[in-house]
Phi, psi and omega in degrees: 000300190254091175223270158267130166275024128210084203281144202260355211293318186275024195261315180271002157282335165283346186260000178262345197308135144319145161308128200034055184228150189221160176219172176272108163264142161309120185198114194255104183273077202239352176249021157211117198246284205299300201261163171297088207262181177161082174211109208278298199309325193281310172324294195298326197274341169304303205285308177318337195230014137340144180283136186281170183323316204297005189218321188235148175287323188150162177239161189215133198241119207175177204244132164306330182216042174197093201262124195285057167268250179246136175301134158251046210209336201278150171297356186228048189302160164277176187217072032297184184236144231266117195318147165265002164287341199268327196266292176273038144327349183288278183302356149264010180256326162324260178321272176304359139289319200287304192303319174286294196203112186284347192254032173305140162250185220259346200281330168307311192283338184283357159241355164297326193288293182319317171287338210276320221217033165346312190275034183214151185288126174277011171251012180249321163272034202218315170264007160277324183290325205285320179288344209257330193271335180323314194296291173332303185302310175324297178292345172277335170308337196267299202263090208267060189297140169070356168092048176063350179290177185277006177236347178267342175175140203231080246263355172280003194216341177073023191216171167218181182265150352283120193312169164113166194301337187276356165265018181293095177310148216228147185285354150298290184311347176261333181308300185266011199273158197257133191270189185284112161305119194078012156322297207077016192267123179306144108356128159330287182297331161314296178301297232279303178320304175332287210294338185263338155292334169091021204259136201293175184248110140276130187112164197259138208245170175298307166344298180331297170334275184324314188292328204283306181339281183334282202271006172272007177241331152304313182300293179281346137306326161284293192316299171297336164290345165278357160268151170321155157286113174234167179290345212276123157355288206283305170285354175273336179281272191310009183281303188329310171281236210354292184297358225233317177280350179292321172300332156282285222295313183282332208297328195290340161306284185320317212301287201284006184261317228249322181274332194277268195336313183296320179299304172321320132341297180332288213288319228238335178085021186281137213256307217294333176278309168296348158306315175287336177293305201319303170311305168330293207291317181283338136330281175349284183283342184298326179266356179280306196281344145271347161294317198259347162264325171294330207277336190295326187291001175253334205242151177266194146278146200227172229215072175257154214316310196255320179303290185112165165317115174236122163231126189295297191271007161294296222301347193317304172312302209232025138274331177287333170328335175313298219261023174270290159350263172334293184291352178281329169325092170282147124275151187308000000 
């Protein structure tokens, strides 16, 4: 669900449909569990690219390995403890508006935010969430693990099952790793063949990637910070998710920056590019490890269906594992 906003995987079953037969799609949410998403623009451009009546009935949307009852994980809970239609209300506010009429402008949701959430400027929080929601779908685009599936990859974590380090994607793995078919995005080892052959690049590239990563996670760290400190709950958590992917968002930088040089190293035996991964790598963790301080103080580790136990600051080894790699890294 949250990768492309127009995934190509339901087309040749629709093109097998009888003529005036419609079916119910399935649009599977197995990549955001935790944080609070919102960017009405990525909603509207999915829905615009739904398949027309003549083919779909309608759709219906929700995660395979997670169930949208009461939140369990946060440190601080309610009592009851809080419905999770209730915690992502925005983003089911999003999804369900749009879907009755996509051509709602961005203005709506920056005054639904404002009333909701008075002591805060709402075109400001409004433009945190849309950069801040940006990043996962960016990263399921690049690092297409598992054939993009809920038991191959779990992009809040960097895992796949069983989470914990041996299910940890590692900058080897990322070295080799395969991008969203129909993404239009290179590969590492693609790209890497490519820039040393001197060969033209079509397609978006990883750098490319690292970058867009970069600056949808400045943009909405500089937007929070020009907000006030507030008491209210409810809105001190979602600053929190926000501020907790942006901080995935540079680490997933750092990653692919890290990785694309250490491959490169690979092919060329140039020592200055494996100089260059280790620092990438070591950046890396340094955002893993703010990342993982912001998402713990809201969230505990949770124990999920297809995943297995994600703990976040276990993992922290084996993200510096990263940059072991790299300096252990021979050319043939």
């Amino acid at each position: 669900m949250y990768s492309s906003t127009n995934p190509p995987f339901a087309k040749p079953t629709l093109d097998a449909l009888p003529a005036g037969q419609r079916t119910w799609l399935t649009v599977r949410n197995d990549d955001i569990y935790s944080f609070r998403w919102g960017d009405p623009a990525f909603a509207r451009d999915f829905i615009h690219n739904l398949p027309g009546p003549d083919k779909l009935a309608g759709f219906y949307m929700g995660p395979d390995g997670y169930i949208w009852g009461r939140e369990f994980i946060s440190t601080e809970p309610d009592s009851p403890r809080q419905l999770v239609i209730k915690k992502q209300a925005y983003s089911f506010m999003l999804w369900g508006r749009l879907s009755y009429d996509p051509m709602l402008p961005d203005s709506l949701f920056a005054n639904t935010l404002a009333a909701r959430f008075p002591a805060m400027n709402g075109k400001k929080l409004f433009a945190a969430y849309c950069s801040a929601s940006k990043v996962i779908p960016q990263i399921n685009r690049f690092f297409w693990a598992g054939g993009g599936n809920d038991l191959g990859w779990f992009p809040e974590a960097c895992v796949r099952h069983p989470a914990g380090s041996n299910g940890f994607y590692t900058v080897a793995d990322f070295m080799k790793g395969k991008t969203m078919p129909g993404a239009g995005i290179l590969d590492i080892s693609t790209y890497c063949d490519k820039t040393i052959r001197a060969e033209a690049v079509a397609g978006i590239t990883p750098l490319q990637v690292a970058e867009a990563l970069k600056a949808d996670a400045a943009m909405t760290l500089e937007l929070l910070a020009e907000m006030p400190e507030t008491s209210e709950k409810e809105l001190r958590l979602t600053l929190g998710d926000l501020a907790a992917m942006a901080h995935l968002g540079n680490y997933y930088a750092e990653k692919i920056l890290g990785a694309t040089d250490l491959a490169m190293f690979e092919k060329t035996g140039k020592p200055e590019l494996q100089s260059s991964a280790i620092a990438h790598l070591d950046a890396a963790l340094a955002h893993w490890k703010k990342y993982a301080a912001t998402a713990t103080t809201q969230y505990k580790p949770q124990l999920l269906t297809r995943i297995g136990h994600v703990d976040l600051n276990a993992l922290t080894e084996s993200v510096q594992r990263d940059a072991v790699i790299a300096k252990k890294m021979k050319t043939p």
